[in-house]
Structure formats: structure tokens, C-alpha cells
C-alpha positions as CSV (number, residue, x, y, z in Angstrom):
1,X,0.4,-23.6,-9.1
2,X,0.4,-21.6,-6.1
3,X,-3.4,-20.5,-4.9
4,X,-5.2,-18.9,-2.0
5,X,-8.9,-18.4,-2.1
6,X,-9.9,-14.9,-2.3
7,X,-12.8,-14.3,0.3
8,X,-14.9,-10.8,0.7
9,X,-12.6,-9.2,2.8
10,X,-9.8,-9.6,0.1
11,X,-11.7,-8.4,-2.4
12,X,-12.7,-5.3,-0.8
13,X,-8.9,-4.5,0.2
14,X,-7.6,-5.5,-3.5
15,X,-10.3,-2.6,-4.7
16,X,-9.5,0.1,-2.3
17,X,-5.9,-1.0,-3.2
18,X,-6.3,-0.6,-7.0
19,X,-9.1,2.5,-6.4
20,X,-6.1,4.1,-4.7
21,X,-3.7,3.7,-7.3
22,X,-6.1,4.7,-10.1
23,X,-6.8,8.0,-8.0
24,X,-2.9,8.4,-8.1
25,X,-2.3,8.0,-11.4
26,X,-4.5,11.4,-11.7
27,X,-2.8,13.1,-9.6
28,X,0.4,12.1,-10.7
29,X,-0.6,13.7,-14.0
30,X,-1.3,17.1,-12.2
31,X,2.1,16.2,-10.6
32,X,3.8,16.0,-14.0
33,X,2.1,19.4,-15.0
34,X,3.3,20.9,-12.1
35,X,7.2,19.8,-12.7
36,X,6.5,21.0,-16.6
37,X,5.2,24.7,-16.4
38,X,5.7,25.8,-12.6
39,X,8.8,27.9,-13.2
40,X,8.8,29.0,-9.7
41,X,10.9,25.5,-8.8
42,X,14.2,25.1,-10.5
43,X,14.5,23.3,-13.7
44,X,17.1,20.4,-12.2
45,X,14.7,20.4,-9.0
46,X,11.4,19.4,-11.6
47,X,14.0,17.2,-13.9
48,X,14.4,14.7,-10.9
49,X,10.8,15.3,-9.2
50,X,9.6,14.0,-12.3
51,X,11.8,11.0,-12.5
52,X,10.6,10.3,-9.3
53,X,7.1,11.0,-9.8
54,X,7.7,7.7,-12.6
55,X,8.9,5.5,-10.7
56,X,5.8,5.8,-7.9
57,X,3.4,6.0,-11.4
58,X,5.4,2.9,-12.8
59,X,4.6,0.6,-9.4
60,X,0.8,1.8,-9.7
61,X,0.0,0.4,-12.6
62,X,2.2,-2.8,-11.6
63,X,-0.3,-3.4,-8.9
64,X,-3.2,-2.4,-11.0
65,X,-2.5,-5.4,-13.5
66,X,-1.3,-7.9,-11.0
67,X,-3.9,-7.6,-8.8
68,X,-6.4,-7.6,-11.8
69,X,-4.8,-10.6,-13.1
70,X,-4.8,-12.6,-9.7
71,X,-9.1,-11.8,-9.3
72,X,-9.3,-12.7,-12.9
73,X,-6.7,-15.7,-12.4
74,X,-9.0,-16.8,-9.0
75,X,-6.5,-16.1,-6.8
76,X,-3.2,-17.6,-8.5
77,X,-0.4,-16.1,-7.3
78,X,2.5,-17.1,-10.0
79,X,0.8,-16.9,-13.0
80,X,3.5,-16.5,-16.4
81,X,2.8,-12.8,-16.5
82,X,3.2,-12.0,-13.2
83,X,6.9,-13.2,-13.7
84,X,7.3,-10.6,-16.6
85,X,5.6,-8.0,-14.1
86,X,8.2,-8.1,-11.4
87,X,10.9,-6.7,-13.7
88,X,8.1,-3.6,-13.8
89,X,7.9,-3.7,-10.0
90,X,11.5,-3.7,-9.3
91,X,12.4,-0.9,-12.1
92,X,9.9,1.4,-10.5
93,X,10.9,1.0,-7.2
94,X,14.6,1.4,-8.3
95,X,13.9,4.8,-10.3
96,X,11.2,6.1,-7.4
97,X,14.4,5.2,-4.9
98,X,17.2,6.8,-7.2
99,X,14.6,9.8,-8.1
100,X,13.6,10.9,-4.4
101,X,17.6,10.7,-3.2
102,X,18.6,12.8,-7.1
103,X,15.8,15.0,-5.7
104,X,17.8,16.1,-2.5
105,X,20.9,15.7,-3.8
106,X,19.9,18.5,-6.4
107,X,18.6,20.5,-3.5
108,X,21.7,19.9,-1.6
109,X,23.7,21.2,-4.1
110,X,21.7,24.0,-4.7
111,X,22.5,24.9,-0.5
112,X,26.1,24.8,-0.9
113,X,26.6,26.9,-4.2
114,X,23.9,29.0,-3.4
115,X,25.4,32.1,-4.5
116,X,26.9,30.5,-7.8
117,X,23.9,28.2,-8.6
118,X,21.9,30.0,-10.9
119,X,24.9,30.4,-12.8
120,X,26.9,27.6,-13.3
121,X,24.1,25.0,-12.9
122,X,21.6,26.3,-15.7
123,X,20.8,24.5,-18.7
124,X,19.9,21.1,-19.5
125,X,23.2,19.6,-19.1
126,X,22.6,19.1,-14.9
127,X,19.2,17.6,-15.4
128,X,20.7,15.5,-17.8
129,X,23.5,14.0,-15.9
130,X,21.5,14.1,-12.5
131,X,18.5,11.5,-14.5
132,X,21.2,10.0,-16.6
133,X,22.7,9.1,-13.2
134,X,19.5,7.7,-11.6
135,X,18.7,5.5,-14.1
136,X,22.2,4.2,-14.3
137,X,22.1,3.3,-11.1
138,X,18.7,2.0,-11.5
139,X,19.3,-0.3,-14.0
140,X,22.6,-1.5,-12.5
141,X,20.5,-2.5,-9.1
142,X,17.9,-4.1,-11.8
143,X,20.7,-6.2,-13.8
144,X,21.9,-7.3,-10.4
145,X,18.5,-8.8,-9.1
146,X,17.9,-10.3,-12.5
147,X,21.3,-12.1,-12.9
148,X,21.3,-12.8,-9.2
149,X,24.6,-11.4,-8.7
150,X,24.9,-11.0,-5.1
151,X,23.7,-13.4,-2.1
152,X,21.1,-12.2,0.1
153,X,20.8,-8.6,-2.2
154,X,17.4,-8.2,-1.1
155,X,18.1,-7.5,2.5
156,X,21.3,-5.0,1.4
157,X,18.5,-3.0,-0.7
158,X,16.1,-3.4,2.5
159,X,18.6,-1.8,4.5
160,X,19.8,0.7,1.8
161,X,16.0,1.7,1.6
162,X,16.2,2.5,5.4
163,X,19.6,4.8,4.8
164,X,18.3,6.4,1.5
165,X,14.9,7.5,3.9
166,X,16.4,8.7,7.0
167,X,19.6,10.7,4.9
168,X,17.0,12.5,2.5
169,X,14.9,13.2,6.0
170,X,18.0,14.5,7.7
171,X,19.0,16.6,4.9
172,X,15.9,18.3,4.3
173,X,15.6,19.4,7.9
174,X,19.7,20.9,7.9
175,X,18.7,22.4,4.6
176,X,15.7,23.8,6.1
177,X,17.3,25.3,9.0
178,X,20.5,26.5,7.2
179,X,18.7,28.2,4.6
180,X,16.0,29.9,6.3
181,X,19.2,31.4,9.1
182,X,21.0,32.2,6.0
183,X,18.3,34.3,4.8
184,X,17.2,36.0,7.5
185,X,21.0,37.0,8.4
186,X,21.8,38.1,4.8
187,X,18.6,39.6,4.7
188,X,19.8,42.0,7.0
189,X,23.2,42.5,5.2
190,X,21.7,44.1,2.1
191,X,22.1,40.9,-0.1
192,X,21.8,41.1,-3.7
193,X,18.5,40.2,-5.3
194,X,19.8,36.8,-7.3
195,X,21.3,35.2,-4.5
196,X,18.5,36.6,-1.8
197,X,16.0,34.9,-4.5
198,X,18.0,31.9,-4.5
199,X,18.1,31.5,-1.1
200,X,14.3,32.1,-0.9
201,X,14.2,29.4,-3.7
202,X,15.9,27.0,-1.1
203,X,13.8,27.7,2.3
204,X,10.4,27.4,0.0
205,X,11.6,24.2,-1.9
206,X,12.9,22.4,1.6
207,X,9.2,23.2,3.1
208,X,7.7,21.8,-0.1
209,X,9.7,18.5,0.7
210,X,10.0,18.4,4.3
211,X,5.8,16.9,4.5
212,X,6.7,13.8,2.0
213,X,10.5,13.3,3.8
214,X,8.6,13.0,7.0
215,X,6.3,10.7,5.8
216,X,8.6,8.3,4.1
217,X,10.1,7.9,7.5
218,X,7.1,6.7,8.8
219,X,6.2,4.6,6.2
220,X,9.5,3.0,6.3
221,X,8.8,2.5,10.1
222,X,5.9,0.6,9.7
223,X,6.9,-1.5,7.1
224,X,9.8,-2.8,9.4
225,X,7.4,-3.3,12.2
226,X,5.1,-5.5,9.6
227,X,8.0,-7.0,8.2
228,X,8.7,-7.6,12.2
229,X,5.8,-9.3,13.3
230,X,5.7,-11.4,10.1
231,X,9.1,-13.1,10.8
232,X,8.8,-13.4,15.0
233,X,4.9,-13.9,15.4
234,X,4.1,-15.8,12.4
235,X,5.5,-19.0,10.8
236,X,5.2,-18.1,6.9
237,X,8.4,-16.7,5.0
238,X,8.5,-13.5,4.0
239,X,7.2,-13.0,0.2
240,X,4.8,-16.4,1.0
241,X,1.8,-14.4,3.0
242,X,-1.6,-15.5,1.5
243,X,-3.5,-14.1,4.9
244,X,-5.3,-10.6,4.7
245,X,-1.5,-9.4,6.4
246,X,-0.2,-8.9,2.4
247,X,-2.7,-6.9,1.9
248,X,-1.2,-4.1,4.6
249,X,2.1,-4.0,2.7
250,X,0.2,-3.2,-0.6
251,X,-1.8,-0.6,0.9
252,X,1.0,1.2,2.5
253,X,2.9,1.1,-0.6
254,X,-0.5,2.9,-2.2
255,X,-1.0,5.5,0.3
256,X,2.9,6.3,0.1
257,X,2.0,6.7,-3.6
258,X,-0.8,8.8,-3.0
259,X,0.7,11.0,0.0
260,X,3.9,12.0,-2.4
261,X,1.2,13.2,-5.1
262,X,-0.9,14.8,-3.2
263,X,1.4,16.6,-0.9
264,X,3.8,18.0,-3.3
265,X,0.4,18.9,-5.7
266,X,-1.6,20.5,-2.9
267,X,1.3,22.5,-1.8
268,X,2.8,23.8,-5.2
269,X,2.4,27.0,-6.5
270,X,0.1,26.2,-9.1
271,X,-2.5,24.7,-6.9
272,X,-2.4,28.0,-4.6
273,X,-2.4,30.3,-6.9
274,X,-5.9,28.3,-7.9
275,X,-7.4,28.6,-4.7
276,X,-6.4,32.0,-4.3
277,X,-8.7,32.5,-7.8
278,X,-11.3,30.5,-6.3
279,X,-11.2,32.4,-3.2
280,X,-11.3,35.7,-5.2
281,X,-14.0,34.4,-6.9
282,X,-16.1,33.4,-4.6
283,X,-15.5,36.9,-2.7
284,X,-16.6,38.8,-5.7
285,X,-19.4,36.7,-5.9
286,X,-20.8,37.8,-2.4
287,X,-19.8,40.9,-2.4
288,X,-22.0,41.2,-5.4
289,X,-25.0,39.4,-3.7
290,X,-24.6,41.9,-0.6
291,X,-24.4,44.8,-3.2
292,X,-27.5,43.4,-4.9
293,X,-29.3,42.6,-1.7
294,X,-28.8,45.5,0.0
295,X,-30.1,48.0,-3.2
296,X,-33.3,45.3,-3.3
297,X,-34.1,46.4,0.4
298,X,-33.0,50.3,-0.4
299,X,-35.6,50.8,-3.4
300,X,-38.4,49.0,-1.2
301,X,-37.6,51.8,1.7
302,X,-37.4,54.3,-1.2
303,X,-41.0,52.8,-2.5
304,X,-42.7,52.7,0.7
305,X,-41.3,56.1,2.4
């Protein structure tokens, strides 16, 4: 059986790891709220930002039982279950892959029919066929690593990884651009209210993204700079690290998690229109205090004049 002893130091980065992930799957459940009842975002848009959002919950609480099971297992690192786990592991990556690329291809579609959009892309037959087509293609990738159906697979999904990252990054920034100087020009030509709202739609959905695409990017660039330095400046294969390195993978993997939660919670609509409340509130509430104060100091004047 293949062991490493677990020291302090790996300890205390297996329980940030797995604090990490139990903070995300909290915010993943605001996250899933959001996609349900914030009708500002198109229904396709929340169909495959939910998907997504699945996949990224689906490799938290893979990491949350393996790395329970390997303190509880004193360090083994191929226990039976943890066989049975990677099929979890590689599902969820394959649907939080599929989901994030459905996610911009929705948008992207949404750019080029902008003024049709609304129209011929309502309904729950899009959402259907746009998740219908991630998980096909997610369970096609997962019956190929199971069956071992191509040689050297893993590096082909490295590389398509890196593609998949740098395309939806790309995309989001044309989409950006090209919406926002479609608006502003058709702004000016009297545009009709649907496709002017549609438009609108695009430019505030794109800078909803563009804080996640960005950050995948650099995610994905330091993964291929650890994955660099394990294969020219160390002699164990890749997979095999029992040092405190393996534990940078898993905790970039968990702050990707938690960045795409956080940042596409903090900035929806339903979080600002909360802190616009709170700020309300709390503006009320001093404004009161200043009222109240300032008749206290009045009626002692009044009292003492």
C-alpha cells in the first residue's frame, strides 16, 4: 500500500484545503439561488452557470472525502475508495470544463443574434440542448478515461484545458468590446427598447464574466509552471508527489473553486441590490440618530434659555 507520513505542516494545508471547500459549498448554494430567481440574466445564461457551478461543487466534496479518508487512513494514498472517488473527480471536472465553455458559447450566441435572441431562443428547449450537450460530451471524455481508449489522453485533456481557458478569455473580452460599441452606437440611432435591452443584457453579463475568465487564465498559468518545475527540477512523476508540493495543486484547485463562487455571487444583482438595502438602512438609521440627537440638544437650549 502506498503511504507518506502526514507531518504538521500537512495537516494544516489538508484543513485550509478542506475549510476552503466547505466555505464553497456555501457559496455555491447562494450561487445556485442566484442562477434560480435572478431574472435579470437570461434563462439559457443561468441553465449553463448552473451546470457549471456542479461540476466546481462536485470536485469539493471529492476532496472533502479523500482527504478525510487519507487523515483517517494515516496517510494511505490508494485506499479501495479512493479508486471509486476518481470517477467523482474526473466527472466534475469534465461538467465544470464543458459548463464554463456552454457558458460562453450561450453568451456568444446571444452576441451574434442579438436582435433575434429573445425571440427565437426562449424556452426551455435551448437550455435543454445546451446541458444535454455538456453532459454528453462529459460523459463521452469520462467513458474514454475509464475504458482507456486513447494513449497518452491525459496530456490531450491537459492541453484542451489550456484552449478551452484562453478561448472563453478571448471571447469574453471581443464580446465585451463588441457589445458595449454596439450599444453606445445604436444608442444614438434611436434603437428599439428589446434589442437596446438585449444589448445591455450582453455588456452587463460579459463584465459579470470577464473577473472569473481572467482568473482562470491565471490559474491555468500557474498550474503549468507547477506542473513545470515538478517534471524539470524534481525527479518524482507526475501524480506520485508525497512532498508538501501536492498540496499547491489542491489548493489552487480550491481557491479556483472559491474565486468562481464568490466572484460571480458578490457581483450579481441579488447581492447588490442587498447592499444597496443595507446601505439604505444604515443611512436611515443615522439620519435618525442625527434627528434624535440634534432635538435632545434643541430642548436643553429650549430648557435653559
Amino acid at each position: 500500500m502506498d503511504e507518506f507520513d502526514l507531518d504538521t505542516m500537512n495537516y494544516a494545508l489538508f484543513s485550509l484545503e478542506t475549510l476552503t471547500n466547505v466555505l464553497f459549498i456555501f457559496v455555491v448554494g447562494v450561487l445556485f439561488y442566484v442562477c434560480i430567481y435572478q431574472k435579470s440574466l437570461h434563462a439559457n445564461f443561468r441553465a449553463t452557470l448552473f451546470l457549471a457551478a456542479c461540476g466546481h461543487l462536485g470536485g469539493s466534496v471529492h476532496r472533502i472525502i479523500l482527504v478525510s479518508i487519507r487523515i483517517v487512513s494515516i496517510g494511505k494514498r490508494d485506499t479501495p475508495i479512493v479508486g471509486q472517488l476518481y470517477l467523482l473527480q474526473i466527472t466534475a471536472l469534465y461538467i465544470a470544463m464543458f459548463g464554463w465553455l456552454f457558458v460562453i458559447v450561450e453568451r456568444a450566441i446571444a452576441t451574434v443574434y442579438s436582435s433575434k435572441y429573445e425571440k427565437h431562443f426562449a424556452g426551455f428547449g435551448v437550455p435543454a440542448i445546451l446541458c444535454g450537450i455538456v453532459l454528453t460530451m462529459s460523459a463521452l471524455f469520462l467513458c474514454i478515461s475509464i475504458f482507456h481508449l486513447f494513449a497518452y489522453f491525459d496530456f490531450f485533456f491537459l492541453g484542451l484545458q489550456i484552449v478551452v481557458v484562453l478561448v472563453c478569455f478571448v471571447a469574453v473580452s471581443i464580446m465585451l468590446v463588441y457589445n458595449s460599441s454596439a450599444y453606445r452606437s445604436r444608442h444614438d440611432s434611436m434603437l428599439q427598447l428589446a434589442d437596446r435591452y438585449q444589448l445591455d443584457e450582453n455588456v452587463r453579463v460579459a463584465k459579470y464574466l470577464m473577473p472569473v475568465a481572467v482568473n482562470e487564465v491565471l490559474v491555468k498559468f500557474v498550474y503549468i509552471s507547477l506542473l513545470a518545475y515538478s517534471v524539470f527540477f524534481t525527479d518524482i512523476p507526475l501524480g506520485h508527489d508525497t512532498t508538501h508540493l501536492s498540496h499547491a495543486y489542491d489548493l489552487l484547485f480550491a481557491y479556483q473553486r472559491m474565486f468562481f463562487g464568490l466572484a460571480l455571487t458578490l457581483r450579481s444583482d441579488k447581492f447588490g441590490r442587498y447592499k444597496q438595502r443595507e446601505k439604505r438602512r444604515v443611512a436611515a438609521m443615522m439620519d435618525d440618530r442625527v434627528a434624535a440627537s440634534s432635538s435632545y440638544f434643541t430642548d436643553l437650549k429650549t430648557m435653559w434659555a
